[in-house]
C-alpha distance (Angstrom), angle and dihedral (degrees) to the residues before:
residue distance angle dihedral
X1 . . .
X2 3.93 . .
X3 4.06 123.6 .
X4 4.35 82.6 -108.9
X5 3.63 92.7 44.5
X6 3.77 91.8 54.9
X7 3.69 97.4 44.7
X8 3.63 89.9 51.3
X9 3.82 103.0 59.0
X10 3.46 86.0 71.3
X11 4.29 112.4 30.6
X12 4.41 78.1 38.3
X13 4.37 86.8 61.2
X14 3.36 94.6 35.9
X15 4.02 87.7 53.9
X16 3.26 90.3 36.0
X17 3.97 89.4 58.2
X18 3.36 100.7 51.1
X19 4.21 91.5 47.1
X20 3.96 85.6 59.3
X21 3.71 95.1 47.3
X22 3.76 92.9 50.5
X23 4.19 92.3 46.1
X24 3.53 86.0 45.5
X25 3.89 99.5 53.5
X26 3.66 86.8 38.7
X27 3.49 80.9 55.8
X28 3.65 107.5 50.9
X29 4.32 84.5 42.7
X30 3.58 89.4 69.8
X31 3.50 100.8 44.2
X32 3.39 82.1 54.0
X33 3.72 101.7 62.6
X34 3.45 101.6 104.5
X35 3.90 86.4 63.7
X36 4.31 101.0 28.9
X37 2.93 133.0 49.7
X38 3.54 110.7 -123.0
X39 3.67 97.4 -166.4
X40 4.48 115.0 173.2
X41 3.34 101.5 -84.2
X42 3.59 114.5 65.3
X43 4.27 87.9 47.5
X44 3.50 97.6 50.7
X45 4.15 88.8 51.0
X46 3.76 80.7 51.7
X47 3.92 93.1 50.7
X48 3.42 88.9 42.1
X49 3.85 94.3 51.7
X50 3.86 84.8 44.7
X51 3.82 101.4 55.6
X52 3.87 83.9 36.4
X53 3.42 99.3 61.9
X54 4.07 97.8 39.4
X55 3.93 88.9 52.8
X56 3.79 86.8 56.9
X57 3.81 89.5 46.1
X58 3.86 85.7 56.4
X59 4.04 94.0 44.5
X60 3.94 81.4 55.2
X61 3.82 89.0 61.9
X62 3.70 92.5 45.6
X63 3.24 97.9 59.2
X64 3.73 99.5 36.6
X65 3.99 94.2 121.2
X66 4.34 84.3 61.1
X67 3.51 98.4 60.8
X68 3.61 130.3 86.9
X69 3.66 131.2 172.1
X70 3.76 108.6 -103.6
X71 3.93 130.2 117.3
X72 3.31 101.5 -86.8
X73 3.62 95.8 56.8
X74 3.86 86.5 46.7
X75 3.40 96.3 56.3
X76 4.02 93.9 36.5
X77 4.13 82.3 57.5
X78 3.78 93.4 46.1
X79 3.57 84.3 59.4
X80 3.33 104.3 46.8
X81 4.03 95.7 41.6
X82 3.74 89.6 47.4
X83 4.37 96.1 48.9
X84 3.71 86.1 50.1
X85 3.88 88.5 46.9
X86 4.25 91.7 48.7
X87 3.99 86.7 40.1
X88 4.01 93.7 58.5
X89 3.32 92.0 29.1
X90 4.05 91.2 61.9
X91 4.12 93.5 43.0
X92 3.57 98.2 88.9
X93 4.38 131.1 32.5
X94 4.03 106.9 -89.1
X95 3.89 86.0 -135.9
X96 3.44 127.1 38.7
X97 3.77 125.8 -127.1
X98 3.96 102.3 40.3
X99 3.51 102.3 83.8
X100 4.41 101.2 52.3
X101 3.81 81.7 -174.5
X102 3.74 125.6 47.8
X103 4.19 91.7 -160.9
X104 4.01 85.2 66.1
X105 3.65 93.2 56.0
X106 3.78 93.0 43.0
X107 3.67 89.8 65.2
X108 3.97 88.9 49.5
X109 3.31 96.3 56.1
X110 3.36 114.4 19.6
X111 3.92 87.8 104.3
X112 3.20 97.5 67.1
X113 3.62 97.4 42.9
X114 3.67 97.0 61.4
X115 3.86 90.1 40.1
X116 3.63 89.2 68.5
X117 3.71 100.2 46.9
X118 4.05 84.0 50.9
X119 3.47 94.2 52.1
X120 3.83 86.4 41.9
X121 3.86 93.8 56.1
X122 3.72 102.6 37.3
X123 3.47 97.1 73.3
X124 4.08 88.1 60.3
X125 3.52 92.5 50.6
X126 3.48 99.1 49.6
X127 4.03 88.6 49.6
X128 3.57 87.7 54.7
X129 3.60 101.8 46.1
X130 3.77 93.8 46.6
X131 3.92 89.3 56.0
X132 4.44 86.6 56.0
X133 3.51 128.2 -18.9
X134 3.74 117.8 -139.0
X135 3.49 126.6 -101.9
X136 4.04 121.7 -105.9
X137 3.91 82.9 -122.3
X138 3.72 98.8 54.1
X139 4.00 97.4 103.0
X140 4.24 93.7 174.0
X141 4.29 88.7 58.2
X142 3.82 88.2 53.8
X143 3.87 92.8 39.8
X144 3.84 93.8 44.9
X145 4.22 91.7 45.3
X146 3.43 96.6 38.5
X147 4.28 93.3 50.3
X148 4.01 86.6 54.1
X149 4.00 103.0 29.4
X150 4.09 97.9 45.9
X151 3.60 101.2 52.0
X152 4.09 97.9 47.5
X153 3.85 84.3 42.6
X154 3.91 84.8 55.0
X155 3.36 97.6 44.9
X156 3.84 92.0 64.3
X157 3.78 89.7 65.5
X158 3.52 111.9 25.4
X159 4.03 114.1 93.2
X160 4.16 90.4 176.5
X161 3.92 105.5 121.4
X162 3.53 93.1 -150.5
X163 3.99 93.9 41.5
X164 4.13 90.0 57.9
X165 3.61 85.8 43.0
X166 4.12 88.6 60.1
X167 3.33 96.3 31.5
X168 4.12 94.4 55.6
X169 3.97 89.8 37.1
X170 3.79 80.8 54.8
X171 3.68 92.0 53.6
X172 3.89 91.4 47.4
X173 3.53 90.2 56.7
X174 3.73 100.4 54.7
X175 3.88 82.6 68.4
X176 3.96 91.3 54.9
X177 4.37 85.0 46.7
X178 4.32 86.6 46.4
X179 3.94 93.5 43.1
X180 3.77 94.9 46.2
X181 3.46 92.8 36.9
X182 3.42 95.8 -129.5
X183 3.61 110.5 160.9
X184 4.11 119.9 34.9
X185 3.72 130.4 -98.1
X186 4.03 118.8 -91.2
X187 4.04 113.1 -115.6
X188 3.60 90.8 -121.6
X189 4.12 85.2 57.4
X190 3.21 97.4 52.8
X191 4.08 91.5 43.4
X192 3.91 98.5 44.2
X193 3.55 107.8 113.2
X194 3.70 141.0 72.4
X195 3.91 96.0 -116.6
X196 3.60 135.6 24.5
X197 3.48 99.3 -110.7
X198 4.01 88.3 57.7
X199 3.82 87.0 46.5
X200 3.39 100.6 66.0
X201 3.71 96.2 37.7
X202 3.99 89.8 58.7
X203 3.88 80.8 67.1
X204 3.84 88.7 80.1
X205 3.50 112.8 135.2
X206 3.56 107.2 -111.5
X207 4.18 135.7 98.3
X208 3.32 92.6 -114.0
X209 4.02 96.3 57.5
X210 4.00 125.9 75.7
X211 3.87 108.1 -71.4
């Protein structure tokens, strides 16, 4: 059994976890229909979440040849796993029939939804950028950050319905830009790493991985 392989019994359950107990809540929300309403919100923070969450799965893989089993990295997964966990666990009402109208609890919790993916991602980031920082010239790392980092930032303060409304359709798209590959990679994306083989694999198409 490899370092990666290891490691990944445990962060791939914890993941794991917290992708069923989003589906599942999704789930029961649309059952529920008849009773809530499900408004736009509260789903796309679920998509969101989602998408979020399987891009980071796929950053994992890419930078499978980085990570070696120590505490740090332990802890540093706990972390991660457990934000995600909090953040999907916060998306939809934890009993059903108080909130009539999904929209009203979006703006409850929405907070502390998008504080979990943050503290989810930032531990990524700051791996990456301690292995190279980018250069002031590389426009596609500041394009690429600032499409996923200034919308959830926004979305912290923001009460507008129709400004969270862009603001997570704007999110949703950057998976439709990374899945088409629609826009090219950032230098410092396809340089992060501390070997060549890692390199290229940080090019995997996902949000979560070095753009």
């Amino acid at each position: 059994m490899s370092e990666f392989e290891f490691f990944f019994t445990l962060f791939g359950l914890l993941l794991g976890l917290t992708l069923a107990e989003i589906a599942l809540k999704f789930t029961d929300a649309i059952a529920a229909r008849d009773s809530v309403k499900l408004g736009v919100l509260t789903p796309m923070l679920a998509i969101f979440v989602l998408l979020d969450l399987a891009s980071y799965w796929m950053w994992t893989w890419s930078v499978r040849e980085l990570i070696h089993i120590d505490w740090p990295t332990m802890f540093a997964a706990l972390v991660v796993a457990l934000a995600y966990f909090f953040a999907a666990a916060s998306v939809f009402p934890r009993r059903e029939g108080v909130w009539p109208a999904l929209d009203d609890y979006y703006f409850k919790q929405k907070r502390l939804v998008v504080t979990g993916v943050v503290l989810a991602n930032l531990p990524g980031l700051l791996l990456q950028l301690s292995i190279l920082l980018p250069g002031w010239n590389d426009l596609w790392f500041f394009v690429w950050q600032g499409m996923y980092w200034t919308p959830l930032l926004l979305l912290l303060f923001i009460r507008s319905r129709r400004a969270n409304i862009l603001l997570l359709a704007f999110l949703l798209l950057q998976y439709l830009l990374v899945a088409t590959n629609a826009l090219p990679n950032s230098q410092w994306g396809n340089s992060v790493g501390l070997n060549g083989e890692a390199a290229r694999a940080a090019s995997t198409k996902a949000v979560g991985a070095p753009r």
